[in-house]
N, C-alpha and C positions, 0 to 999 in steps of 0.2 A: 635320615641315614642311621640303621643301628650300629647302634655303638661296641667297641671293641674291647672293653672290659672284660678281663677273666679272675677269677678268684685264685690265689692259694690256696694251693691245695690243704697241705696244713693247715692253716686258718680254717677253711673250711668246714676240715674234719672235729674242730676243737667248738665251731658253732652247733653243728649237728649231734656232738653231744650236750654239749646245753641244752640243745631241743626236745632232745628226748629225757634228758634230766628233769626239766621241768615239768614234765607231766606226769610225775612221780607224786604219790598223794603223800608221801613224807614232808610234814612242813617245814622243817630244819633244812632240806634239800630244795625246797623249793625257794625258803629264804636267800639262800647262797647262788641259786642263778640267779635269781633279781639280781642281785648286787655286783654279780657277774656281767650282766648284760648292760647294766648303769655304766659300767666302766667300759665295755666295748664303744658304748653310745660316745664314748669321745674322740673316737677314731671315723673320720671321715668317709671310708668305704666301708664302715660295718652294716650301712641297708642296704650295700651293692651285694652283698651277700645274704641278705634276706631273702631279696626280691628271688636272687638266683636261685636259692633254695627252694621258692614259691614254685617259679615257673621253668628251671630248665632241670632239677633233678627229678625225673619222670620216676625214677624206680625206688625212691624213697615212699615211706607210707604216706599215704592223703592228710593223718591226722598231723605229723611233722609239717607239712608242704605249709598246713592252711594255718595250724600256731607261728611259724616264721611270718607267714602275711600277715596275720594278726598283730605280731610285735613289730611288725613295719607299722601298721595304721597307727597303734598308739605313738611311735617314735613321730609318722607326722602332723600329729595334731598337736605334740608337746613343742617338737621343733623344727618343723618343715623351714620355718622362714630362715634358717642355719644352715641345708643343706646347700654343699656347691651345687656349680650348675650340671656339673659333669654327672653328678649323683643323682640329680632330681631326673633330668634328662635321660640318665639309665633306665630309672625308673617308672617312668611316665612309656618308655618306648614298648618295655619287657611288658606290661599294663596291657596295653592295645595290641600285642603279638597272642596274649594269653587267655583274650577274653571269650574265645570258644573252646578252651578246653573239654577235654571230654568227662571231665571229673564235675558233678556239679557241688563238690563240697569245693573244688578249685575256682571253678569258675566263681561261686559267691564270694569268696574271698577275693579277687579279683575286682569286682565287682564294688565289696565295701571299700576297699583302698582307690582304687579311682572318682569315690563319692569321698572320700577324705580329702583326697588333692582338691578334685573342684571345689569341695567348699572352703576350701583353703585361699580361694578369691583368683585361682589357679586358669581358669577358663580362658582370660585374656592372655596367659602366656600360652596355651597349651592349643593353636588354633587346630592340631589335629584329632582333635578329641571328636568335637562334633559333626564333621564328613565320615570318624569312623564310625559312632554311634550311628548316625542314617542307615549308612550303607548297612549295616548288623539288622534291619528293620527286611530288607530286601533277600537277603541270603537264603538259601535252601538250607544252608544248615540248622537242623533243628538250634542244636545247642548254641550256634553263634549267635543265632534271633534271640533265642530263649535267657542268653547270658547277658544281652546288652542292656546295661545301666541306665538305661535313659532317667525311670522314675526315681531312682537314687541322686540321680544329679540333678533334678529339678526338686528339693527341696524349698523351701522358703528364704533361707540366705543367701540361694544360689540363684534364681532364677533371675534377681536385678543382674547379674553377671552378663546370664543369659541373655536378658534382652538386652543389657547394654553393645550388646555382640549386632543387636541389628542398626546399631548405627554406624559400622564400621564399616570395609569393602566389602563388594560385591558379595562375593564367596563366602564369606561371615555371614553374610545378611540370608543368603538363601540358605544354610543350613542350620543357623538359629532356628528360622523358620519353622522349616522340617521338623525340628527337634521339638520344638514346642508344640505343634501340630500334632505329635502323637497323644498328646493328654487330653486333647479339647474333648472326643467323643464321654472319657471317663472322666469328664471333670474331677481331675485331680485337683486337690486344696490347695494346694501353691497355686495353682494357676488362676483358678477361680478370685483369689484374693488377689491374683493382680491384673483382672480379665481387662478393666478399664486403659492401665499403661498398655497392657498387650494390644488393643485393640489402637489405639493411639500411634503408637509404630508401624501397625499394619496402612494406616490412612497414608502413613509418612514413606512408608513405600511402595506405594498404589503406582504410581508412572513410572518406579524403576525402570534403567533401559537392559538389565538382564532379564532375559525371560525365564530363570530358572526362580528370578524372586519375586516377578512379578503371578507365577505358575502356583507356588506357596503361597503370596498373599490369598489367592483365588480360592484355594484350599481352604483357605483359615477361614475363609467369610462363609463358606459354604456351612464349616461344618459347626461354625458358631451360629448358625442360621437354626440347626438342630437343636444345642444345647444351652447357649443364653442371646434368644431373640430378643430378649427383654434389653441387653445391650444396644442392639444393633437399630431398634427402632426408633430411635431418637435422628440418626442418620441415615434411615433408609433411601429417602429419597436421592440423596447421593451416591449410598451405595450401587443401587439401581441402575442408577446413569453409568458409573463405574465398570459394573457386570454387560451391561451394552456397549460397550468400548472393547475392554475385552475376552466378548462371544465374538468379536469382531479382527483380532489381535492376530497379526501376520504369521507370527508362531502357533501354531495347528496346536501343540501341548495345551500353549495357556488358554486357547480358545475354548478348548474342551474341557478343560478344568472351571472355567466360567458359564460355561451352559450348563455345567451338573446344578447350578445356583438356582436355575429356574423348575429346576425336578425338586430341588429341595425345599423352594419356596411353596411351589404347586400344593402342597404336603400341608402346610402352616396354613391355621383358621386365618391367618391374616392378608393372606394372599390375595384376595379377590380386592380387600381394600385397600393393598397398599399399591399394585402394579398396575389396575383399572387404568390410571391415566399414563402410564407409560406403553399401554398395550398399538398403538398408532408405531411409536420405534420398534419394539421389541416382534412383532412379528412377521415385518419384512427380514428381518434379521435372523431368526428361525427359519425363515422359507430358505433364505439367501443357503443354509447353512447343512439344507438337507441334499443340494447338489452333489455329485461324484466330485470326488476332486483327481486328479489327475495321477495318485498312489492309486485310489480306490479303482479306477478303472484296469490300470496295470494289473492289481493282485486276483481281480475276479475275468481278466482277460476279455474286458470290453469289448476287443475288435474281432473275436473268433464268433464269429456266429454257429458255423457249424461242426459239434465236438462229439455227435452221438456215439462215432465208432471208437472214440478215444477210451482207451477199457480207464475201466474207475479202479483207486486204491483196494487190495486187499480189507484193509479194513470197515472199509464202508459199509461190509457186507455184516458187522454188527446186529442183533437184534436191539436196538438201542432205544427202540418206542416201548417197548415190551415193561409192562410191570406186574410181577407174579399174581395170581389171583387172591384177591381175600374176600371171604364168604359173606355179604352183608343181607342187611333183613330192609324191607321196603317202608315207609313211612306215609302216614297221612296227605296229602295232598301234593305228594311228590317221590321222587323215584330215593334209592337208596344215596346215600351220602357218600361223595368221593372228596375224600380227606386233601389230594394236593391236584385238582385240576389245573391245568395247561391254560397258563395266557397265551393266545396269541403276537406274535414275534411282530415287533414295529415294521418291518419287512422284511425281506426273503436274502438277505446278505448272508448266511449262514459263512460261506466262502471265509469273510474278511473274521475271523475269530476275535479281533481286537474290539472294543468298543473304540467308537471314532465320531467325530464331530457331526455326520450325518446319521448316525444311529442317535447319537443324542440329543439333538435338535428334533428330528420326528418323534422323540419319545416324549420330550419338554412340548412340542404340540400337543400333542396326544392329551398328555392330564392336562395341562391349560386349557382346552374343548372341555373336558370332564369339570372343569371349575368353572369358565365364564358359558357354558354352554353357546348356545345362542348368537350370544352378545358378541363374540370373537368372529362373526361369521362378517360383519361390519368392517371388519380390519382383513379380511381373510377372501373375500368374496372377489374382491378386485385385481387381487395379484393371482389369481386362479383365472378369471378370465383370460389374463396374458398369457398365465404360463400352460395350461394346457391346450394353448391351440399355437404355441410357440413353431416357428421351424426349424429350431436348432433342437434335435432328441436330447440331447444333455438338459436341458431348461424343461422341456417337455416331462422328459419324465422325473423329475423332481417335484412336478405339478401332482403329476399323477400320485404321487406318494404323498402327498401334502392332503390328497382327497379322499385318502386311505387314513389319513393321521387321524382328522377329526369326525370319520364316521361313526364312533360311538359318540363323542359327548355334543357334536353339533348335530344328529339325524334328524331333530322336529325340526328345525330350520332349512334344512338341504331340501328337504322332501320335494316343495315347488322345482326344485333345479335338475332333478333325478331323471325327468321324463327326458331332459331333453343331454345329460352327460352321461347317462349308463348307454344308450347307443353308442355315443363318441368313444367310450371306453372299448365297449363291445368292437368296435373298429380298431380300436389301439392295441386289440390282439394281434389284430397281424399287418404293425407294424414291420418295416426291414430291420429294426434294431432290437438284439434278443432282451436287451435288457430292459427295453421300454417293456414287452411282451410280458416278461417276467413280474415287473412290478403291475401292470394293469391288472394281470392272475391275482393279483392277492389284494387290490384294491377291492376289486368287483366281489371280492368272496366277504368285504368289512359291509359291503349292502345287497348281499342275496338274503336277507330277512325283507327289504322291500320288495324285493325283485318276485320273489313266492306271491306275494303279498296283490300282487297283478294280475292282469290278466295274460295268461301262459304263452299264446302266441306270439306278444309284444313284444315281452321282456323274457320269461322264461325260455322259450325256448330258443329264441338268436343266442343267448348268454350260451348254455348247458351245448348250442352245436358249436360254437366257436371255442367251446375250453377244452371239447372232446380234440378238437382238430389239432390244441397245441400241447395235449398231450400227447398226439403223433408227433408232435415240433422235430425239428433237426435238431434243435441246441438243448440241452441236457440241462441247463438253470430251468427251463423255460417249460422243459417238461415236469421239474417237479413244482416249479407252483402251478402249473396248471391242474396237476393230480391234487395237490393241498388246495387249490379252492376247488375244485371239484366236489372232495370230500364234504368241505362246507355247503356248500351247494346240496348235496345229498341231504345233512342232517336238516337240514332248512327246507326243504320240496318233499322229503318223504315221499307219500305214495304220487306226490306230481309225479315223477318220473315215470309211475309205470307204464304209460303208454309210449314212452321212448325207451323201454328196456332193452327190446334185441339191440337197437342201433348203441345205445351205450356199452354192452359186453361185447359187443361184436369189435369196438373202439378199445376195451379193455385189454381183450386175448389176443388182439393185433399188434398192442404193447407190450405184452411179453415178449413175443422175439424181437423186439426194436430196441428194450432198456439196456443198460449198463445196471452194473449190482445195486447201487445206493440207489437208484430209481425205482427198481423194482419193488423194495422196501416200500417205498411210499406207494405205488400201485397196489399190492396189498392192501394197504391201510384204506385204501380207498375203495378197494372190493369188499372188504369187511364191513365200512361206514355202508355201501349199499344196500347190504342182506340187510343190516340193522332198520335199515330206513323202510326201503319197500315188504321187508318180514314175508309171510309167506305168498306174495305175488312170487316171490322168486323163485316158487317150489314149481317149475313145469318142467319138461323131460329135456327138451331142445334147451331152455332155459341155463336147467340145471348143468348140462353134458356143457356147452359152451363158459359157464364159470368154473367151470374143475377142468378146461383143456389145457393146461399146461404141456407143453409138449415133454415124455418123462425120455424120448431118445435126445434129448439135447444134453446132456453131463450136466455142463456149465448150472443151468437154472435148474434142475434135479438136484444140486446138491444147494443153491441159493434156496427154493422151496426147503431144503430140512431144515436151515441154517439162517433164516429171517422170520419177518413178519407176519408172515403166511400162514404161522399157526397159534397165530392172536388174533388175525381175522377169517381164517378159517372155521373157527368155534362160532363166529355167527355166522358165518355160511351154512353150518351145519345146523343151526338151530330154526334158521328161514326155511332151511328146503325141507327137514324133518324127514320125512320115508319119500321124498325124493333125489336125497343125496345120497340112500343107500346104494346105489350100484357103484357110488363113488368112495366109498368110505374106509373099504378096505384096505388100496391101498396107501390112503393117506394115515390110516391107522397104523399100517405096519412102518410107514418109516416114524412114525413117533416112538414106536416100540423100538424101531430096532437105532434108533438116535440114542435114547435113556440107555437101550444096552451096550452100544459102542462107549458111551461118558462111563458107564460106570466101569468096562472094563479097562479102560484109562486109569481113573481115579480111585478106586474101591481098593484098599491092601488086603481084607478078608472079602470074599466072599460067601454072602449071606443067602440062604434059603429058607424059607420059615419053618423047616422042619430041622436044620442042622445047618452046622458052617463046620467051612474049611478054611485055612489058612493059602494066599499065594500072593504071590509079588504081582502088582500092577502092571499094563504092557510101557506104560513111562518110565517104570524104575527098574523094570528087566532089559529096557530096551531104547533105551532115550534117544538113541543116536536115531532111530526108526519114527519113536510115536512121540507127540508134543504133549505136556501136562494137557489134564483136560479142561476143558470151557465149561463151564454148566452152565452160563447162558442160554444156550441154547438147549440143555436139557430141561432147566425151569419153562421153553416157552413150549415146549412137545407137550410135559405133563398138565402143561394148562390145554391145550389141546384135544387129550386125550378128558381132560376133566366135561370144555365145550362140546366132545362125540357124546360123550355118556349123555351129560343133562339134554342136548337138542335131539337124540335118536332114541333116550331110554331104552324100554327092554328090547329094541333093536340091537343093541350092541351087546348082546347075552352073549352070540356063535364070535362074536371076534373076541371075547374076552377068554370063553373057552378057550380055544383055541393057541392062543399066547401063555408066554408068561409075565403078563405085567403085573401081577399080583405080588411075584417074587420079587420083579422089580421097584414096586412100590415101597414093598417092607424093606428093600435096600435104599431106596431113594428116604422114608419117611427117619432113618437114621443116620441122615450124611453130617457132616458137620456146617454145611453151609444150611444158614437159616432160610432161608429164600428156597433151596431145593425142599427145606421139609413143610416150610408153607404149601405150595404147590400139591404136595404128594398126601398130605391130610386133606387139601381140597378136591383131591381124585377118590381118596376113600370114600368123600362124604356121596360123593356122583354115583360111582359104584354102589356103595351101598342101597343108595335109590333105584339105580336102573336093575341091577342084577346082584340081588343079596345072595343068591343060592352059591354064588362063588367065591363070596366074600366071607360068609359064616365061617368054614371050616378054618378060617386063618386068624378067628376074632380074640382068641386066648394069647397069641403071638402077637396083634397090633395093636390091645387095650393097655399093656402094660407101657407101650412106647407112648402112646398120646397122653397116660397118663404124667409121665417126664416131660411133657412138652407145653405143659398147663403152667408156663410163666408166662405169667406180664410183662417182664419186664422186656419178651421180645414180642411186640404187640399182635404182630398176624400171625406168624405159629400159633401163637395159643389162642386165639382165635378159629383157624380153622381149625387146628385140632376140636377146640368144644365144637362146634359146628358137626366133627365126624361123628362125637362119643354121641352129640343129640340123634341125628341121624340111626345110628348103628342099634341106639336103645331104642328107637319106636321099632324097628326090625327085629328085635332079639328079644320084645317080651317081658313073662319073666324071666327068662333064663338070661336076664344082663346080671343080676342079682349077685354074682359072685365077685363081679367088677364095678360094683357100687362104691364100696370102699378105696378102690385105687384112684379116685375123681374126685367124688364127692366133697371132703375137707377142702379142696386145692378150688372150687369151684363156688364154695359160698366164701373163702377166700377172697377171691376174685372179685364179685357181687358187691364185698363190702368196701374195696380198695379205694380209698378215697383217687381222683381225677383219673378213675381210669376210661377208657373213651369208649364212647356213645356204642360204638359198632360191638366193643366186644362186651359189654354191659348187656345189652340186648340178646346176644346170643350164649352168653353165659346163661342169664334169666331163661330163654329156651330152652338150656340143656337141661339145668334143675327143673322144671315144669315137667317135661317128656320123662325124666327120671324117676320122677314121680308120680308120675302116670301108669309107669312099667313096675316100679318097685314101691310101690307107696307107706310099705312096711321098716324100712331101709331110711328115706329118704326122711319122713312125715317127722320124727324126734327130730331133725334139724330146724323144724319149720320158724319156729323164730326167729333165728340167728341172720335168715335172708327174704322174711315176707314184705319187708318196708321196700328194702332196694329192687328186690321184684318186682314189685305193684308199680314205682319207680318207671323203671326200666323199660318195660312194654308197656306203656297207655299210650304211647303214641304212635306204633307201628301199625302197619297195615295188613289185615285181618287177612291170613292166608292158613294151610295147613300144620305149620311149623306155632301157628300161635295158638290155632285152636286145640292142639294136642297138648300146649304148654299149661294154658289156660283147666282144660279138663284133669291135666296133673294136677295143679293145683288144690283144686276140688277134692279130689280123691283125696288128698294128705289132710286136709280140711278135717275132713271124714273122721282120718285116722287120728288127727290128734287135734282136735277144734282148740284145744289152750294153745297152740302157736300161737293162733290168731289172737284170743282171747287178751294173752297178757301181751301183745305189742300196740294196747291202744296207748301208753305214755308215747310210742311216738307221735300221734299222730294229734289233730288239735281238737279232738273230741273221744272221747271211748270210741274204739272198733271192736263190734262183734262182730257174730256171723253174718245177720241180717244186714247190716250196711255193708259188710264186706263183699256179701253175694251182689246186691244192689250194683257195688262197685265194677264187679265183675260186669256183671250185665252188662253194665252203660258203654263196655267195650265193644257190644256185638261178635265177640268171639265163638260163643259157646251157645248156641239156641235152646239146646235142650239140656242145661247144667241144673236146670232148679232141683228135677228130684235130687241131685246130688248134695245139694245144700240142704235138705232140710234135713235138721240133726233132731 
């Protein structure tokens, strides 16, 4: 209950100028408050007046606010154990009203006087302290999270407080808990020094009958499991036993909070030796655990089979796969490096957003397969017998996912069992129940690596016709994993497919007028994975005309085609068919063009043309109540779009670049403020520049100076593709780059020498200076020391194409021009480097065939 305490007024006003008195650098003046405030300190309500000062006069200065809390803190560490209770209890209430203020010089003050109370041995009166600190852990408010005391109050003389708190009731005991659980990850030092008593409380409330303490214990072992196993191993096998009770635990919370133990165990070198003999309990227990339960079926609407006509959310319609292009260079014995690839999802629940006991139990298989391989197939083998040939679909397809769990880390062992359960599955497509359907699609796509692997009649083909049919499905889950293993199926069969290609796009374009928007999205992706797979098989006329028939009189998917996926897999559509997608090209080209120029007449306040600008108001800020701010989602995935025309049709796309203006558009796009739009828009220059320089020339004194501003690291794929453009643009321009040698240049060996800056723009840094030097060797060659070590560096391991041998024959030429580069950087290296071992060097790369006359000086 807050309390009803008000100050006099006068009084007040006689404390507030004390306050400001005392921050007066006059010592004389400063003497006389002290002694001022000594004598206040005998009057019973003068901290009821502090605090107030603290926390309810908002319109006084922060510097007064947080000196009264100050003189509160010291008042109770001299004499708290003297305050009535009326006072402390003011004080303690105004404490926890105040601890999100907006001020963070108030908030810290706040802050330090609540770590003075607790450690004032206060914790056992003040039981609201620790349900309010939790809840502060949860808040959206920045600042309320941001202000809560936790690590203040778990000092070293408070924390006996603390745990003494878990042998009280219930309520005590689960928010100690909590409380103390914030620190395990940071091993904070207080805790640390009392990990043993902590861990000893936790054993002591292992069987609690609240499940909010038995929920935190769970917590606590889990993430003590991360930070001192060294504790815990002495009792594991208890723990163990423990953690299988409750993954078992009638309350779903604490269940799930216990299964995260074996994801965290899974993780620890000591895993395989400590759980081996518990794996006989613990994996009936996993299986039991990956069942629907009975929310789960409600929220992904189990009993609706049929939903196709049901229109999807607005939102769906996202480009949400899409990630803007960055330029990379190819590698030795392997394709170019993709910095954050995609795990595939334990299964296709996307629906249920929350993590839940059957998401975590398949996952906790999943890496348990990856640890005991094999060996788990022993405990795992038997209850699969039952449960996929079960008659109840609930037990069934729990099976099914359980045969999807451990397809990676048990495959050498299953392989005997394949022949005869990839048909059962291939059957268990078309199932009556969509959700068995659903999960079979993504079972069967964790073993189309075997499936290829066969012979094509057997296995491949029953598979690839039964997943086309349920991407015609009626039920809408069932359509998209069927198109998501599809696509796996694709990456894994490559050119198998192409004697079933009509029938698969004939199945494709038959699902365009059948999806709803979110589905569509994924059919895309899966037309796109196709071109990638069968490459130019797909370039034939019927071919081609049938994967570019989108119907464009439908609205609806004319404006879904501007607005998804379709122009991230469109770009390799266009790079399989080559000069047989030209009849198609144009007008997938113009709505890229006219998307960029609808966003930017949205977004853009000046309008830019590379010869002059004009000032105008955007059509959102003239006209808001008409047009929505703009999206650039969707303009990043056009320009990447228009990047995949250029590179897959080359100087094909000379008559549609004439023709437009996305030149202008570009140089408005390559200056926006979102980095992702000028990533994309440097990666169009570098295309252009390739396919059709004659139209890019005229505009290179307007777009050298922008890419030169855009040579930071510190946002890694802009400056990236930008170097990428400038190398590009200078094998194109000669000598006449020469004048924009100096706007790069510096920013670029830079770059070269930044210590961990990554592999991809290392590499293409290294090619721009190469090619710059090739074009300008006069310009570039005095740098040559300052970047020949992290050069040499940099490319010895990429794969030999035209971008390297032009870098390589720069090189040489700078050589040429100023052989002491090389001469004086042999201290780096662990022998003198001259020319002769350098060229040597060179060679051993096979870049440059005929570099020798150039090397001989």
């Amino acid at each position: 209950m807050e309390c009803q305490w008000k100050p006099d007024e006068q009084g007040l006003q006689q404390i507030l100028q004390l306050l400001k008195e005392s921050q007066s650098p006059d010592t004389s003046t400063q003497r006389s408050v002290q002694q001022k405030l000594e004598q206040l300190n005998q009057y019973p309500d003068f901290n009821n007046y502090l605090i107030f000062v603290l926390t309810k006069l908002k319109t006084e200065d922060e510097a007064t606010r947080s000196l009264s809390g100050l003189i509160l803190k010291n008042n109770v560490k001299a004499h708290y154990q003297n305050f009535p209770n009326g006072v402390s209890d003011f004080i303690k209430n105004e404490c926890l009203q105040n601890i999100g203020d907006s001020s963070p010089l108030i908030r810290a003050t706040v802050g330090i006087l609540i770590t003075t109370i607790a450690s004032k041995g206060e914790l056992q009166n003040w039981p609201e302290l620790l349900p309010k600190l939790c809840l502060q852990l949860d808040s959206e408010d920045y600042n309320t999270c941001e202000a809560s005391p936790h690590e203040s109050v778990l000092h070293t003389h408070t924390l006996s407080d603390v745990l003494s708190l878990l042998s009280h009731v219930s309520s005590h005991q689960s928010h100690a808990i909590a409380c103390v659980n914030q620190f395990i990850i940071s091993r904070t030092q207080a805790l640390m020094l009392h990990i043993d008593p902590f861990i000893e409380n936790l054993f002591a409330l292992a069987g609690d009958e609240e499940p909010e303490v038995r929920k935190n214990v769970c917590r606590a072992l889990v993430m003590l499991l991360e930070v001192r196993l060294d504790r815990l191993l002495p009792h594991m096998h208890n723990i163990i036993e423990y953690m299988l009770q409750r993954t078992q635990d009638q309350d779903e919370n604490v269940a799930l909070e216990a299964c995260e133990f074996w994801l965290t165990l899974a993780e620890q070198p000591v895993c395989k030796e400590v759980l081996c003999g518990h794996l006989p309990k613990l994996t009936p227990v996993l299986v039991n655990g990956m069942k629907y339960s009975e929310i789960d079926i409600i929220l992904l609407k189990g009993d609706v089979e049929e939903d196709e006509a049901i229109p999807d959310n607005e939102q769906d319609i996202r480009p949400r796969f899409h990630r803007s292009r960055t330029v990379a260079q190819q590698h030795e014995g392997g394709d170019s490096i993709e910095e954050d690839d995609d795990e595939d999802d334990l299964d296709d629940d996307e629906t249920i957003s929350d993590w839940n006991l059957r998401k975590c139990s398949a996952a906790a298989l999943d890496v348990l397969a990856n640890v005991f391989r094999d060996d788990l197939l022993l405990h795992i083998l038997p209850l699969l017998k039952e449960l996929l040939f079960h008659p109840e679909w609930l037990i069934k397809e729990s099976g099914i996912l359980v045969l999807g769990a451990i397809a990676e880390g048990c495959m050498q062992g299953m392989i005997p069992y394949l022949p005869e359960l990839i048909p059962h599955l291939v059957q268990c497509l078309s199932d009556k129940k969509a959700l068995v359907r659903s999960i079979t699609c993504w079972t069967l796509s964790r073993y189309t690596h075997w499936v290829v692997s066969q012979p094509p009649d057997i296995y491949l083909k029953p598979l690839m016709t039964e997943l086309l049919k349920r991407i015609l499905d009626s039920n809408k889950r069932v359509q998209e994993a069927a198109c998501s293993a599809f696509a796996t199926l694709e990456e894994e069969a490559c050119t198998e497919l192409v004697p079933y290609l009509a029938y698969i796009l004939d199945t494709l374009v038959f699902a365009f007028g059948k999806y709803q928007h979110k589905n569509l999205l994924i059919l895309y992706d899966a037309i796109g994975t196709l071109a990638d797979s069968v490459g130019h098989h797909l370039n034939k006329p019927v071919i081609a005309h049938m994967s570019m028939c989108v119907p464009d009189n439908d609205l609806k998917i004319f404006i879904i085609i501007l607005c998804s996926i379709l122009f991230q897999c469109l770009s390799s559509v266009a790079t399989a068919l080559q000069s047989g997608f030209l009849p198609y090209c144009e007008p997938v080209y113009q709505r890229c063009v006219n998307l960029v120029q609808k966003t930017l007449a949205q977004a853009v306040v000046r309008s830019h043309t590379i010869t002059h600008t004009h000032p105008h108001l955007s059509l959102h800020q003239t006209q808001p109540e008409f047009y929505e701010a703009p999206d650039k989602d969707f303009m990043i995935v056009a320009l990447d779009l228009l990047s995949g025309l250029a590179e897959g049709l080359g100087g094909n796309i000379e008559q549609l670049v004439a023709r437009s203006n996305i030149l202008t558009l570009m140089y408005q796009c390559m200056q926006d403020k979102m980095p992702e739009v000028r990533q994309s828009s440097f990666a169009l220059l570098g295309d252009l520049t390739k396919a059709c320089f004659q139209h890019v020339k005229p505009c290179i004194a307007n777009l050298m100076p922008i890419l030169g501003t855009n040579l930071n690291p510190e946002l890694i794929s802009v400056c990236n593709n930008a170097t990428w453009a400038i190398g590009e643009i200078s094998i194109q321009m000669g000598s006449e780059m020469q004048p924009y040698v100096p706007m790069v240049l510096q920013q670029l060996v830079e770059i070269i020498n930044r210590p961990n800056t990554p592999k991809t723009l290392l590499e293409n840094t290294a090619i721009t200076i190469g090619r710059l030097g090739y074009v300008c060797p006069q310009e570039v060659a005095p740098m040559l020391q300052q970047f020949i070590r992290p050069w040499c560096t940099s490319l010895r391991n990429i794969r030999d194409n035209e971008e390297k041998d032009s870098a390589f024959r720069g090189i040489c030429t700078m050589i040429t021009v100023n052989p002491g580069g090389v001469v004086q950087v042999k201290t780096h290296f662990s022998s003198p480097l001259d020319v002769e071992s350098f060229s040597s060097m060179i060679l051993s790369q096979n870049a440059c065939p005929k570099i020798c006359t150039s090397l001989t000086l």
